[in-house]
C-alpha angles and dihedrals in degrees: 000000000000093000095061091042093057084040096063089041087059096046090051096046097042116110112268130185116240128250115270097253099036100117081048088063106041087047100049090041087063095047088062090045095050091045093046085049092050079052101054094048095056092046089050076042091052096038097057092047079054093060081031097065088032103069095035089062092038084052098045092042093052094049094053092048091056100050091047082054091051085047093054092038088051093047088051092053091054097053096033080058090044089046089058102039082062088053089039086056103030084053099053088043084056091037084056096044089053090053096051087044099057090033 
């Protein structure tokens, strides 16, 4: 059984020449693999443009949400404090009617 075994190491492991179109192959196989991993660079690129693009119009979007909420926020406040100045107003004209009345 050893013997066939060291006979088919040496075998393996004998100089062989290469097939005809070998360096055809080998060339042609790192060609693929350089323009896959040009590929693969424009598509992280791209992808990364992507994000990019993403959270700058994430970012935009949300400040001007915000300051159309502070808007909105500051417009309430006016006319909550107007509101009250009327009742303000409204409340001291009645104050002074109830006076008269039990004078």
């Amino acid at each position: 059984m050893m013997p066939d075994f060291e006979k088919q190491i040496k075998d393996a492991l004998q100089k062989k020449e290469p097939s005809p179109f070998f360096e055809a192959r080998v060339l042609g196989a790192a060609k693929r693999q350089a323009r896959e991993h040009r590929a693969s660079a424009r598509m992280w690129w791209a992808s990364g443009v992507a994000a990019a693009l993403l959270v700058t119009t994430g970012s935009a979007w949300q400040y001007q949400r915000t300051m159309q909420e502070q808007a909105a926020g500051k417009e309430a406040k006016a006319r909550l404090e107007l509101a009250l100045k009327i009742t303000s107003v409204k409340l001291q004209k009645i104050s002074q009617k109830v006076e008269g009345i039990q004078r």
